[in-house]
N, C-alpha and C positions, 0 to 999 in steps of 0.2 A: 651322270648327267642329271639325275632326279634331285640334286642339292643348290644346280644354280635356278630352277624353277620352284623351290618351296622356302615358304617365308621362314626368315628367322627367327628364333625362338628367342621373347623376349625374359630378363633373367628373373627370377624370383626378386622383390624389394626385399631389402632387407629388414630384418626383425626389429631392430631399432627404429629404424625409422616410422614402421606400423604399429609399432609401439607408442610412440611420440604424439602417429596422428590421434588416435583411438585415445590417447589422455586429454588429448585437445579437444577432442569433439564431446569425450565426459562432461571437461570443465565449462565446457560453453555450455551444455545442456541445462547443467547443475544453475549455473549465472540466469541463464534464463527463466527458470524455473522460480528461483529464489525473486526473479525481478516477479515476475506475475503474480506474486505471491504478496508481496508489495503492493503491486498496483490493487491487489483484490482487498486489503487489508485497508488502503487510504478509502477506497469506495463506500467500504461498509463503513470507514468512523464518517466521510461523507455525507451517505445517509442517515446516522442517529444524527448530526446536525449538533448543533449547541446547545441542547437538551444538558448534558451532564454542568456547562459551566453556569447553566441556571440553575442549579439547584443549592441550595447552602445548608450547612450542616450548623450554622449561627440561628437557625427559627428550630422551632417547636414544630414546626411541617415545615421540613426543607424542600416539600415541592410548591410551595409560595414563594420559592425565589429571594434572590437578592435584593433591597430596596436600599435607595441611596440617604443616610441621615435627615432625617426630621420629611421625608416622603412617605406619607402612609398610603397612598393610593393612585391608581393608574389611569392617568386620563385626568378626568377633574379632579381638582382640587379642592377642599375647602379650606376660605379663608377667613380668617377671623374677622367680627363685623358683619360679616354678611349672611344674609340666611340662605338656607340651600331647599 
């Protein structure tokens, strides 16, 4: 009598298939990890900002930047003719 009132026992999963999950939830860890890793990595070049493509290794102090032919100066100009 004590078998129709006690719950049945449910059966072990099998090893494969805990196997299967347990690789899945590695590879999604690893993915996500590998993402944030990414996202922390675009932040910080983010932050330095365009700093590195101002700089040119064509001057004598490449942190005076890149200047476009025949511009020597930023802001005004001088022009010939006229006094400054």
């Amino acid at each position: 009598m004590g078998g129709i009132f006690s719950k049945p026992k449910v059966p072990p999963a099998p090893t494969a298939q805990v196997d299967a999950l347990t690789e899945r939830q590695r590879v999604a860890n690893e993915n996500r990890e590998a993402k944030n890793a990414r996202q922390l990595a675009s932040r910080a070049r983010a932050r330095r900002g365009g700093a590195r493509q101002l700089v040119s290794q064509a001057r004598a102090n490449p942190s005076l930047g890149v200047t476009a032919p025949g511009e020597e100066y930023l802001g005004q100009t001088r022009r010939p003719g006229r006094a400054v």
